[in-house]
C-alpha positions as CSV (number, residue, x, y, z in Angstrom):
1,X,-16.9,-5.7,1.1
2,X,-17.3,-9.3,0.3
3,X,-14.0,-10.1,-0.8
4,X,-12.1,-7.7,2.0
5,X,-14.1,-9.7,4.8
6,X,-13.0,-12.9,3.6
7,X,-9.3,-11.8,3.7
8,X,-9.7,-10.6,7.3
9,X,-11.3,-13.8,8.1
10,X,-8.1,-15.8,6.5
11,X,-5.7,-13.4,8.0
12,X,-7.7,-13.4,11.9
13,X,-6.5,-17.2,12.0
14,X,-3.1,-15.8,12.4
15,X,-3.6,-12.7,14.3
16,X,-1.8,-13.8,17.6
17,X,1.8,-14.2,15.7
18,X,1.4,-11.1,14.4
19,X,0.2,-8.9,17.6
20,X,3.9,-10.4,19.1
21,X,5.6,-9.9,16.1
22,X,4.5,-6.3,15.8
23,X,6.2,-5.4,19.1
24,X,9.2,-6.1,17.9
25,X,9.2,-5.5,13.9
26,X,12.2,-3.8,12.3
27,X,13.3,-0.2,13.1
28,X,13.7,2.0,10.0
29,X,17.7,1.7,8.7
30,X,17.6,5.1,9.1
31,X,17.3,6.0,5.2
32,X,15.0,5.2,2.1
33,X,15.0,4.0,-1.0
34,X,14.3,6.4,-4.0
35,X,10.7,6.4,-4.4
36,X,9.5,7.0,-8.3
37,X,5.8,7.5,-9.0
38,X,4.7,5.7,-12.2
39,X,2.5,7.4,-14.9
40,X,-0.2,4.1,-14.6
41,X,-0.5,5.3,-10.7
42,X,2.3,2.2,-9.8
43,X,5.2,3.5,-7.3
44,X,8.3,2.0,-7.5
45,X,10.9,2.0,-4.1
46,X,14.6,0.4,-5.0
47,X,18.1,1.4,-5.0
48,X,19.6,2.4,-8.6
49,X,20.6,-1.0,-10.1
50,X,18.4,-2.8,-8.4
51,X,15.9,-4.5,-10.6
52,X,15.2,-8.1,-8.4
53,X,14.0,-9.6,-6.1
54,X,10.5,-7.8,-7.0
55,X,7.9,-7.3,-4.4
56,X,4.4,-6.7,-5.8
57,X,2.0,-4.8,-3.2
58,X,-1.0,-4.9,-4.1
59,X,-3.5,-2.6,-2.1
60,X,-6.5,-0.4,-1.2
61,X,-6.2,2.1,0.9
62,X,-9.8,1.3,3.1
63,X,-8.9,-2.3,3.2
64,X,-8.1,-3.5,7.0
65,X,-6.1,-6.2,6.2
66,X,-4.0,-3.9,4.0
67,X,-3.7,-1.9,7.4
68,X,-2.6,-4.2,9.2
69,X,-0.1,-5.5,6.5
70,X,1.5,-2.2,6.7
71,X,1.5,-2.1,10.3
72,X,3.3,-5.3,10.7
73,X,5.7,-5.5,7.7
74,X,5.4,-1.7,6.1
75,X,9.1,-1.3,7.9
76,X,10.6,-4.2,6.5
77,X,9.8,-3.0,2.8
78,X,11.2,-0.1,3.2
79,X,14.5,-1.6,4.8
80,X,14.6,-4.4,2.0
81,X,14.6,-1.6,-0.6
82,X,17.0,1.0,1.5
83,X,19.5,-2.1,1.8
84,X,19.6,-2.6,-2.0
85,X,17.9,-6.3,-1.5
86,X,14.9,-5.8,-3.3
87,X,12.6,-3.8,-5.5
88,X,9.3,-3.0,-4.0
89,X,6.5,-2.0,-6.0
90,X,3.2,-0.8,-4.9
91,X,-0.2,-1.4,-6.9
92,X,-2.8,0.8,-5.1
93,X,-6.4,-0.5,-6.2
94,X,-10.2,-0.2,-5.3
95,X,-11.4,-3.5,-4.6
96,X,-14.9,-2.3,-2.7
97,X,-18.1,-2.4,-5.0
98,X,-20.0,-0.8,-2.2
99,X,-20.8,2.6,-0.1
100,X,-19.0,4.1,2.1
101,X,-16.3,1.6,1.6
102,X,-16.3,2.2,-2.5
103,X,-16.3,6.1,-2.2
104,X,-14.1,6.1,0.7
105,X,-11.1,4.0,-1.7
106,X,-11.7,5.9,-4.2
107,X,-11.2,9.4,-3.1
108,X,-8.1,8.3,-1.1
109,X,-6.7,6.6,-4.4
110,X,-7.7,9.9,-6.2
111,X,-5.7,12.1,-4.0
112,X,-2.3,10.0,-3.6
113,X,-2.1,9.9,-7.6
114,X,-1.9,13.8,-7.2
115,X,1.6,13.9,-5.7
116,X,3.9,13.1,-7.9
117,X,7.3,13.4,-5.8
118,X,8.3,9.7,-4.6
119,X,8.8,10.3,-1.3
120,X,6.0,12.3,-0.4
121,X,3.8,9.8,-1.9
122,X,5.1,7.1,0.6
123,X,4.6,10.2,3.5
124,X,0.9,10.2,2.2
125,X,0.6,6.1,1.8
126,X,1.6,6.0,5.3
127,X,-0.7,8.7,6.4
128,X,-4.1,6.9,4.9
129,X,-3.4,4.0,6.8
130,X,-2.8,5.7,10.1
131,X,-5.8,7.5,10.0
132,X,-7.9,4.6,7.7
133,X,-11.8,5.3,8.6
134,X,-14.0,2.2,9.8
135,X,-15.8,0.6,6.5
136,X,-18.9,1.3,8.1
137,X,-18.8,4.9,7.9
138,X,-18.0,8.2,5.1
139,X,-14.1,9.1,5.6
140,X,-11.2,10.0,3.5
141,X,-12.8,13.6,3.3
142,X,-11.5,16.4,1.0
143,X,-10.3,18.4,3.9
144,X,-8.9,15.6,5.8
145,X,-7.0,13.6,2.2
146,X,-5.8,17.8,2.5
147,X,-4.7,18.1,5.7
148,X,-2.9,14.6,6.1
149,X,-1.0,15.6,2.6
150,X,0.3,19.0,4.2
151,X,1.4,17.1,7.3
152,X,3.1,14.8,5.5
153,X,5.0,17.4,3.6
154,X,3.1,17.4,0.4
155,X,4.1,20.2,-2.1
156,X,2.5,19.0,-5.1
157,X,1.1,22.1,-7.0
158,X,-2.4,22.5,-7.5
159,X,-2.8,19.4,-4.6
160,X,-6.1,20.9,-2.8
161,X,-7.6,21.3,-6.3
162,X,-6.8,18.1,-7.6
163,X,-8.0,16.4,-4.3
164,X,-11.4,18.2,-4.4
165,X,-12.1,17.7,-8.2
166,X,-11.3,14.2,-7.4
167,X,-9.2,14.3,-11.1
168,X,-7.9,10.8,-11.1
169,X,-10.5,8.6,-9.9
170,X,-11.6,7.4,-13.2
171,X,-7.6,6.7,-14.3
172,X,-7.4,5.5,-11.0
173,X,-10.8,2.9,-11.6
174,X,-9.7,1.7,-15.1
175,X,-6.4,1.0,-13.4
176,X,-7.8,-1.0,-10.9
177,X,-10.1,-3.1,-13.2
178,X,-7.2,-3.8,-15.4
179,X,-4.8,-4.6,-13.1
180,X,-7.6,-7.0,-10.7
181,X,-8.0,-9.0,-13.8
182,X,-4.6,-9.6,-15.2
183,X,-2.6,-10.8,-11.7
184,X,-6.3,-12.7,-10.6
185,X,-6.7,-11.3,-7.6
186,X,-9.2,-12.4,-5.4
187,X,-8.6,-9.6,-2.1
188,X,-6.3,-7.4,-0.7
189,X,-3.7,-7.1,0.3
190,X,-1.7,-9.6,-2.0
191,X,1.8,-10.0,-1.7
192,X,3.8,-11.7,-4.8
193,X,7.3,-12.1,-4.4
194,X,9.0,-12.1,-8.3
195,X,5.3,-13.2,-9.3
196,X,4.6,-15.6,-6.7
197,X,1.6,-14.7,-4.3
198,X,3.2,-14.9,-0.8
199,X,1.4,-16.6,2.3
200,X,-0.2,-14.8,4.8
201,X,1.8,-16.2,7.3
202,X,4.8,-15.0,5.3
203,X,3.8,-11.6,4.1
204,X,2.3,-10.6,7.6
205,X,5.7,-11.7,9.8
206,X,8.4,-9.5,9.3
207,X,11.2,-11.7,9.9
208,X,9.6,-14.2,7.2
209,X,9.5,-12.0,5.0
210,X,12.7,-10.7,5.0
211,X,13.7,-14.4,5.0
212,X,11.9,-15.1,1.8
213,X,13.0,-11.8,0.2
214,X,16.6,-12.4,0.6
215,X,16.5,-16.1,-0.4
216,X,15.2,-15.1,-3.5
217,X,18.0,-12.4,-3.9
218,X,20.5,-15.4,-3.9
């Protein structure tokens, strides 16, 4: 809770650019990247061939600012990686120590490492943050992880089960220590372009994004 309030803090500083820049964010090119969902729980959007630039996402799905992130510059990923001008690769953690926030990351987590086709993981990532509960309160729900993954197109066999059994969350928690400690994070969401944590004021602007994307593509 700690750490996610302190990157909302850092982030509120800059909140005006980005409530203008939201209105006029990037439409979708109209097509996406192939999507492959890594064993460790990583997902990995880029055209074949493409190996750089790399963008590291690193995430939880009850986070705010992570929201947010997605809200303002969740198109521009996609279009980076659908034009062939970068690799985009998403890290989905638990950074919460505390109820309902720990709970709520977790089952979420839990459920998306049940799909296992690319592109209905992305329908399901973008579904959690649509519908992301307040940290003050229980969400992320069995039935509701269930629904949202139907309306998302999920097919996954055996997907109610493996949301309700909550099978991944301890892959999903090793994962999450592991990864927290070897990149040194501190919140999320943090954005590293080719290993280089990215500004807010970069990350969260779509047009500065894309700006720093392609000049590292040169």
């Amino acid at each position: 809770m700690i750490v996610t309030i302190a990157v909302i803090v850092v982030i509120a500083a800059a909140f005006t650019v980005w409530s203008v820049r939201q209105g006029t964010a990037e439409e979708a090119s109209g097509g996406v990247a192939p999507v492959t969902v890594e064993k460790d729980g990583t997902v990995v959007m880029a055209k074949s061939g493409v190996t750089k630039p790399v963008v590291d996402v690193f995430e939880d799905f009850q986070c705010p600012a992570c929201k947010q992130f997605e809200e303002t510059s969740g198109s521009t990923l996609k279009n980076l990686a659908a034009e062939g001008k970068a690799k985009v690769v998403y890290h989905p953690i638990t950074i919460f120590t505390q109820e309902p926030t720990k709970g709520n990351s977790l089952r979420a987590a839990s459920a998306a490492r049940c799909i296992t086709d690319g592109r209905q993981w992305l329908a399901f990532h973008d579904a959690l943050y649509k519908n992301q509960p307040s940290e003050t309160v229980t969400g992320f729900s069995a039935d509701e992880l269930i629904k949202w993954g139907k309306d998302a197109g999920v097919t996954a066999e055996d997907f109610d089960n493996c949301v309700r059994q909550q099978r991944n969350v301890a892959a999903h928690q090793q994962f999450s220590a592991q990864t927290m400690s070897a990149q040194k994070l501190t919140g999320t969401p943090t954005v590293k372009l080719d290993g280089k944590e990215l500004d807010t004021n970069v990350a969260f602007v779509p047009s500065s994004l894309r700006d720093a994307v392609e000049s590292a593509g040169k």
